[in-house]
N, C-alpha and C positions, 0 to 999 in steps of 0.2 A: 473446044470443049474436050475432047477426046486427048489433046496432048497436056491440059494440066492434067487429068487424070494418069496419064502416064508417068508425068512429072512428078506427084503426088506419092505414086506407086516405087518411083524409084529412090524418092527420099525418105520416105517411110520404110524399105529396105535398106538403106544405108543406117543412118538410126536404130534399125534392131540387131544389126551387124556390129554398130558400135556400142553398144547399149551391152548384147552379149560375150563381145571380147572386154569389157572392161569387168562386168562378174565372173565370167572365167578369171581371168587372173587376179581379181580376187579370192575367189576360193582357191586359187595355189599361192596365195600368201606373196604375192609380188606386191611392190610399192607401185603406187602408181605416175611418183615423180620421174621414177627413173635414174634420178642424181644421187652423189652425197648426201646424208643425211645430218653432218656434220656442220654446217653452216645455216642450216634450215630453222627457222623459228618453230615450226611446227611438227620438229621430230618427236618431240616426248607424247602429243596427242595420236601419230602416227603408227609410234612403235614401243604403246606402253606392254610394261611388262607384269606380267600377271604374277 
């Protein structure tokens, strides 16, 4: 009992670890592919321009 609550506890912080480095870098405007943008089917939805 005791260790999936452990287990639970530390998936539950992983998760909010990645949850808040991916809105971090969104609001500093980072892609979140990482790659070229150039071959990508989904650049114009990615990186429209205002």
């Amino acid at each position: 009992m005791i260790t999936t609550i452990i287990v639970i506890f530390i998936l539950a912080l992983i998760i909010t670890g990645a949850v808040y480095s991916i809105a971090k870098d969104k609001k500093a405007g980072k892609s979140s592919c990482g790659c070229s943008c150039g071959n990508c089917p989904n650049a114009k939805y990615c990186h429209q321009t205002k």
